[in-house]
C-alpha positions in Angstrom: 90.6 74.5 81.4 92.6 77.2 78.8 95.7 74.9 77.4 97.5 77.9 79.3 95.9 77.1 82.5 96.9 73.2 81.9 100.3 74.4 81.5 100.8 76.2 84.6 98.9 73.1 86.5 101.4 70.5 85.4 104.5 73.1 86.4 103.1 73.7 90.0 101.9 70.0 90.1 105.2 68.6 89.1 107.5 67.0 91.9 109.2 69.2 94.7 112.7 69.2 95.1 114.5 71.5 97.6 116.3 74.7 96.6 118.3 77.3 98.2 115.6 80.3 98.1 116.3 83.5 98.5 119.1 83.3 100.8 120.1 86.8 101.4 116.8 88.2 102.0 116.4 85.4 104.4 118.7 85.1 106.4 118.3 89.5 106.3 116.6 91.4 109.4 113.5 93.5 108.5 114.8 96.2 106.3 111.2 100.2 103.0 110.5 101.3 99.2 114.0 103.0 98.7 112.9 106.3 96.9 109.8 106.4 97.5 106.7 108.9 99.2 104.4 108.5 102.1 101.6 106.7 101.9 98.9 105.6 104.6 97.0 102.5 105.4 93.8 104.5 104.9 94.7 104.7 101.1 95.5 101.1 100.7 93.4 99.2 103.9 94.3 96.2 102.5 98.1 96.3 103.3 99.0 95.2 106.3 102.5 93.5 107.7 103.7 90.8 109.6 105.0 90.9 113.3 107.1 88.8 115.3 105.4 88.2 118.9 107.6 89.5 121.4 109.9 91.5 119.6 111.4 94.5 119.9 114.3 94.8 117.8 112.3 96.2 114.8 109.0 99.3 115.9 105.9 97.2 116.1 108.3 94.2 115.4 108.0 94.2 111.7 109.6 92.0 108.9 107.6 91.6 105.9 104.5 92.9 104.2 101.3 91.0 102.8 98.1 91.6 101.3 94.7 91.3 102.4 92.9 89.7 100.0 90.0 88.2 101.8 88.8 89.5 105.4 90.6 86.0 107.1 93.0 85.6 104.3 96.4 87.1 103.7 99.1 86.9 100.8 102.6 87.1 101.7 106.0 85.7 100.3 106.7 81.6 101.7 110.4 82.9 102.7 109.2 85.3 105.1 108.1 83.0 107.3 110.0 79.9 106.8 111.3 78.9 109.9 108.6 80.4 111.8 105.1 78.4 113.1 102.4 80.3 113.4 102.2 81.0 117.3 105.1 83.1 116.8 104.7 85.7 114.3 101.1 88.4 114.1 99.6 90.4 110.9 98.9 94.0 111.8 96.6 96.1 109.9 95.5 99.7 110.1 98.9 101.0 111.6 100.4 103.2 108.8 103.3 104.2 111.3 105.1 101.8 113.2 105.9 103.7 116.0 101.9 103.6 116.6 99.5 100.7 118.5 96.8 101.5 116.8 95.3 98.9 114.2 94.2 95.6 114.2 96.4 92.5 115.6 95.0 89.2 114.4 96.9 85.5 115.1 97.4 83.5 112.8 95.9 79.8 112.4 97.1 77.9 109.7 99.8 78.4 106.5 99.6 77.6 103.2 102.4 77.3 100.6 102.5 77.5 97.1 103.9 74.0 95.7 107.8 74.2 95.1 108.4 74.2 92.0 112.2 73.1 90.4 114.2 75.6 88.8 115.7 75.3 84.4 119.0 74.3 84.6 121.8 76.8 84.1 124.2 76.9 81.6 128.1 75.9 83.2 129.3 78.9 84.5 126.1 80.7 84.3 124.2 82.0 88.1 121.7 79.2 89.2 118.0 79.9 88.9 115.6 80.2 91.4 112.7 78.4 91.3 109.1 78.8 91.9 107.0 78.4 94.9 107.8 82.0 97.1 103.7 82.5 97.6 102.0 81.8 101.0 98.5 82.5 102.0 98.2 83.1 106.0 94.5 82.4 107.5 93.6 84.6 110.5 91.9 83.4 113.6 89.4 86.4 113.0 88.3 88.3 110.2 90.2 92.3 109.8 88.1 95.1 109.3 89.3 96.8 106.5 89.0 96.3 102.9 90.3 93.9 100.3 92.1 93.7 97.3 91.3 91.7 94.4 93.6 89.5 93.1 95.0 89.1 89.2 93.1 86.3 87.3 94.7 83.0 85.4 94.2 83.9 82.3 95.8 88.1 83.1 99.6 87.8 82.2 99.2 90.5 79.5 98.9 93.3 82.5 102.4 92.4 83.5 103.6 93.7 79.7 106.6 96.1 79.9 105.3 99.4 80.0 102.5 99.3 81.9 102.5 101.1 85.3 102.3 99.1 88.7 102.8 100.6 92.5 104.6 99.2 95.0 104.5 99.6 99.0 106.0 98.5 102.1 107.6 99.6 105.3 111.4 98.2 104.7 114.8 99.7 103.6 114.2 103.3 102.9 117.7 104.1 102.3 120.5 102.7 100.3 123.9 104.7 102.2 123.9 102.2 105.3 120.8 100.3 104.3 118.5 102.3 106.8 115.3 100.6 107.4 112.3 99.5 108.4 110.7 102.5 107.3 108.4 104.2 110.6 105.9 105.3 107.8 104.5 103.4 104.9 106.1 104.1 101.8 104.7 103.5 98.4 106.1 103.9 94.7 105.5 103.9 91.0 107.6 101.5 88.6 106.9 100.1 84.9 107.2 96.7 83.9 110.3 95.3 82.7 110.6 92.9 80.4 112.2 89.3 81.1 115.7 90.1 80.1 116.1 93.4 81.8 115.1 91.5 84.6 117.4 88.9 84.5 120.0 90.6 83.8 119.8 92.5 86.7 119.5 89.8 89.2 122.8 88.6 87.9 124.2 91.7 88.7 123.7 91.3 92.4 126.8 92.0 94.2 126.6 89.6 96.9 124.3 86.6 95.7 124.0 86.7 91.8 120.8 84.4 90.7 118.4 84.1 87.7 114.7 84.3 87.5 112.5 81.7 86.3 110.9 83.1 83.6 107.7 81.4 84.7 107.1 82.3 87.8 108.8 86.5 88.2 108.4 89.4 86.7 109.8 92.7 87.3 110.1 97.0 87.3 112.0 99.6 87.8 113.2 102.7 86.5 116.0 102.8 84.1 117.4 105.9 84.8 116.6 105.6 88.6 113.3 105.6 90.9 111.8 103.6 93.4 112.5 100.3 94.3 111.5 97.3 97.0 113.9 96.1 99.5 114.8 94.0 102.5 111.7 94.5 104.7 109.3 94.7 101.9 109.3 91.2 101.4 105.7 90.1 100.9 104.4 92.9 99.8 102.4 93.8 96.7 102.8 94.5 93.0 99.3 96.1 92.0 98.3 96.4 88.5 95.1 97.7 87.2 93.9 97.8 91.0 95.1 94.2 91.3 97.0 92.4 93.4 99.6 91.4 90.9 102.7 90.2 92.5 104.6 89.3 96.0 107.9 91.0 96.4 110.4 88.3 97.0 114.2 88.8 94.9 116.3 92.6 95.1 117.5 92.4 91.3 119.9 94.9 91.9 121.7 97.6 89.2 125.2 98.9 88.8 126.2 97.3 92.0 123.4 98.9 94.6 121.2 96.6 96.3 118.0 98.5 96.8 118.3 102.4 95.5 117.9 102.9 92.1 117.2 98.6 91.4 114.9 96.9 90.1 112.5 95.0 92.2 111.6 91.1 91.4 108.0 89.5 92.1 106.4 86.5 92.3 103.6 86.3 89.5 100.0 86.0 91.1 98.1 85.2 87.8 100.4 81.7 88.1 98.9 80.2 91.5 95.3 82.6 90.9 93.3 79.4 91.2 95.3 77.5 94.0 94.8 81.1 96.0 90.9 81.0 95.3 90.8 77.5 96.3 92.4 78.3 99.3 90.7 81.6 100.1 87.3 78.9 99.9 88.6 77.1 102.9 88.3 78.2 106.6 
């Protein structure tokens, strides 16, 4: 093992403490890529969502997004599902519009979640950090039909440099003026990478629940100048790099005081739990 990969073992191996995560997307119903285009599940098989059973509040009861990554195995963010079991939420894939039943519906079996992982300190009077651990992998009762996407490796943070292009999908908030969403259509965008401070500093602009990233476990992008971003409902969802599944969308960063159009949108970093996901992609 790489002294790097011993360093992110002891972090997601140290003890677990419980932290408030993620509140406002939370505690938030389903909500699309603000500012971004169509896109269609025949481009991107591998993206599929997750469903409440039953529900009918939301078209084809959507909340969050995920990632197929193996035919039985799906990676989503852990606050998506937090207070749910698995009897009472579905993953759809195939259905690029909501409105649709076309697709696949599979059940899901079991959960996994990444170890939680205790946040730095903050300086007094500083926003609290939040810590690692947003990453769950969902096991299917049956195997989808569609293809998957390869994840990031352990050794791969220099793709997440600032710069370097990444696109991001999802079917939530499409629209900052009255926070319309979930999106009917899949919507995907392009963002660069931001680096740790513009991140940051973002995050603790957010106008109703300021936070700070962990610089181990996020990363970021966004436009400067404006362009698409994540939002509510796209929680889950993926950050793909170099045809890589790269990142789970979990935090809204936020910038000059909008929540979703024009932000910058926060992910969890795969290359950090890489080998905990293969181990658990090896187990049925």
């Amino acid at each position: 093992m790489t002294p790097t990969r011993a360093r992110f073992a002891s972090i997601l191996l140290a003890p677990v403490v419980a932290v408030a995560m993620l509140v406002s997307l939370a505690a938030a119903p389903a909500q699309a890529v603000v500012g971004g285009d169509d896109a269609s599940t025949r481009q991107y098989p591998w993206m599929v969502f997750l469903s409440r059973v039953g529900d009918q509040t939301t078209p084809s009861g959507q909340f969050c997004g995920g990632t197929l990554v193996a035919p039985t195995k799906v990676v989503t963010a852990a606050h998506c599902i937090a207070d749910l079991t698995p009897e009472e939420f579905q993953v759809i894939g195939g259905r690029t519009d909501l409105h649709r039943r076309n697709g696949t519906v599979r059940d899901v079996v079991s959960v996994w979640n990444a170890p939680r992982v205790p946040p730095p300190a903050a300086e007094p009077g500083e926003p609290v950090f939040v810590g690692g651990g947003d990453l769950s992998v969902l096991t299917l009762e049956h195997p989808m039909p569609y293809r998957t996407l390869r994840m990031v490796d352990a050794d791969d943070a220099w793709r997440y440099a600032p710069g370097r292009q990444a696109t991001i999908l999802g079917w939530g908030i499409y629209e900052e003026d009255g926070l319309l969403g979930p999106s009917p259509v899949l919507q995907r965008g392009r963002i660069p990478m931001l680096d740790y401070t513009t991140c940051n500093d973002a995050f603790q602009e957010h106008p109703a629940l300021p936070r700070q990233l962990d610089p181990r476990f996020y990363v970021c992008g966004g436009v400067p100048d404006g362009g698409p971003a994540a939002c509510g409902g796209d929680s889950g969802g993926p950050l793909v790099i170099d045809g890589r599944l790269a990142g789970v969308f979990g935090p809204i960063l936020s910038r000059n005081g909008t929540v979703c159009a024009d932000a910058y949108s926060g992910y969890t970093r795969v290359d950090v739990y890489a080998d905990l996901i293969r181990a658990e992609l090896r187990r049925r």
